[in-house]
C-alpha positions as CSV (number, residue, x, y, z in Angstrom):
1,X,53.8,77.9,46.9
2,X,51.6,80.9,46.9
3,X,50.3,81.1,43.5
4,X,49.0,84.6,43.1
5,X,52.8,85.8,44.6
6,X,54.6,83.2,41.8
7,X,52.2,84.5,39.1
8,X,53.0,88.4,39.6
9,X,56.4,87.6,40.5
10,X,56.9,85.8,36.8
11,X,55.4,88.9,35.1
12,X,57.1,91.5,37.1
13,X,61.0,89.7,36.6
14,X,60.5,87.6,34.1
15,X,58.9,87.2,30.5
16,X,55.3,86.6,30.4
17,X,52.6,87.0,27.5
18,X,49.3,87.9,28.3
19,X,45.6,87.3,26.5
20,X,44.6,84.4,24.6
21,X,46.0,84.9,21.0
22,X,49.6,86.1,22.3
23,X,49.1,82.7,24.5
24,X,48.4,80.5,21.9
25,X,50.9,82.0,19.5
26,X,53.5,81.1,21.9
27,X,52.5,77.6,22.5
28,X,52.3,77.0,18.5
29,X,55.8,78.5,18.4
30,X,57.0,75.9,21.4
31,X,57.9,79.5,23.4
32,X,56.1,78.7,26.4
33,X,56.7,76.9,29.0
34,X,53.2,77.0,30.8
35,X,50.1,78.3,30.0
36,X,48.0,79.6,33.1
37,X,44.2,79.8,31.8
38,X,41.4,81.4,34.1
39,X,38.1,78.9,35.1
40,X,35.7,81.7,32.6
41,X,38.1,81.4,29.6
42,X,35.7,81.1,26.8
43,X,35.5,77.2,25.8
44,X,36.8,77.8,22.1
45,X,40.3,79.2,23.3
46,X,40.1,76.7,25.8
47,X,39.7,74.4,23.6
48,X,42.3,75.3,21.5
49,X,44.8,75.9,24.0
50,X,44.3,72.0,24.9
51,X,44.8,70.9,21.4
52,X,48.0,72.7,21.0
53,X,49.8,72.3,24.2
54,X,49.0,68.6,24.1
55,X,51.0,68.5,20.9
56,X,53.9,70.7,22.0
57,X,54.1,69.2,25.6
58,X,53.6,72.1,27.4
59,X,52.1,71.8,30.3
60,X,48.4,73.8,31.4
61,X,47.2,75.4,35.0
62,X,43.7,76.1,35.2
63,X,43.3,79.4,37.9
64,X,40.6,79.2,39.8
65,X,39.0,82.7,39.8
66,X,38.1,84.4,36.9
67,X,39.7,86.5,34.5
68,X,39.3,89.3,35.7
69,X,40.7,88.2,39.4
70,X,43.4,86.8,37.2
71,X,43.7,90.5,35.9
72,X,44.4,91.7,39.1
73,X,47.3,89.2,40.0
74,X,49.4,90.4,37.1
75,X,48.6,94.1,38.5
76,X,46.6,94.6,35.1
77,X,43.9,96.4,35.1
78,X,41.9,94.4,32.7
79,X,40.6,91.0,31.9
80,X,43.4,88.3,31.9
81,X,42.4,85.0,30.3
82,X,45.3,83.0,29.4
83,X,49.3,84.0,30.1
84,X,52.3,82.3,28.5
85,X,54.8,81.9,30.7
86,X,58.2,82.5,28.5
87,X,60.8,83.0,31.1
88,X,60.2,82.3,34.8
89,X,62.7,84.9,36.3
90,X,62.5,85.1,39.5
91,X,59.3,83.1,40.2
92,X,59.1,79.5,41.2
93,X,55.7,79.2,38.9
94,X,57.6,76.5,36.7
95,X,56.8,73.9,39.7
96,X,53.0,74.2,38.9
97,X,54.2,72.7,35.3
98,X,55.9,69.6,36.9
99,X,52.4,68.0,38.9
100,X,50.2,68.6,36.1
101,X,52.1,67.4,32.6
C-alpha cells in the first residue's frame, strides 16, 4: 500500500479529523478508527494518545516524517500532528490498523 496515496485519499473521500485535540476527542468518544501520529508529535499528546487508544482499542500508526511532511500529504498547508481517521471512504488506510493492534 502506498501510504501517503491511502492517507490523502481518506481525507479527500472520506471523514478525517485533523490536529491533536480533534484527534484525541475522537478517540475518547470511540469515533475513530485509527489515529495516524507524525515521528515530532510532542511527547505529552503522544503520550496521551497512547493512554486513550489503549483503552478504547483503537489502533495507532506512527508516520515517519514530520508534521509538517504529514501536512503536506493531507494537501494542508500547515503542521499535521495527529489525524483521526473516522470514515475510510475510499482509502484502504484501515489495513494499517489490522498489523499494528
Amino acid at each position: 500500500m502506498d501510504l501517503e496515496r491511502a492517507i490523502r485519499q481518506a481525507v479527500d473521500t472520506g471523514r478525517v479529523l485533523l490536529g491533536t485535540k480533534q484527534s484525541l476527542q475522537a478517540v475518547r468518544n470511540g469515533e475513530a478508527r485509527l489515529v495516524i501520529v507524525a515521528a515530532n508529535c510532542p511527547p505529552e499528546a503522544k503520550e496521551d494518545l497512547m493512554r486513550y487508544s489503549k483503552l478504547a482499542g483503537v489502533p495507532v500508526y506512527e508516520y515517519g516524517g514530520s508534521g509538517m511532511e504529514l501536512g503536506a500529504v493531507c494537501g494542508k498547508p500547515y503542521v499535521v500532528s495527529m489525524l483521526a481517521v473516522i470514515e475510510a471512504g475510499d482509502s484502504d488506510i484501515l489495513e494499517l490498523g489490522r498489523g499494528s493492534k
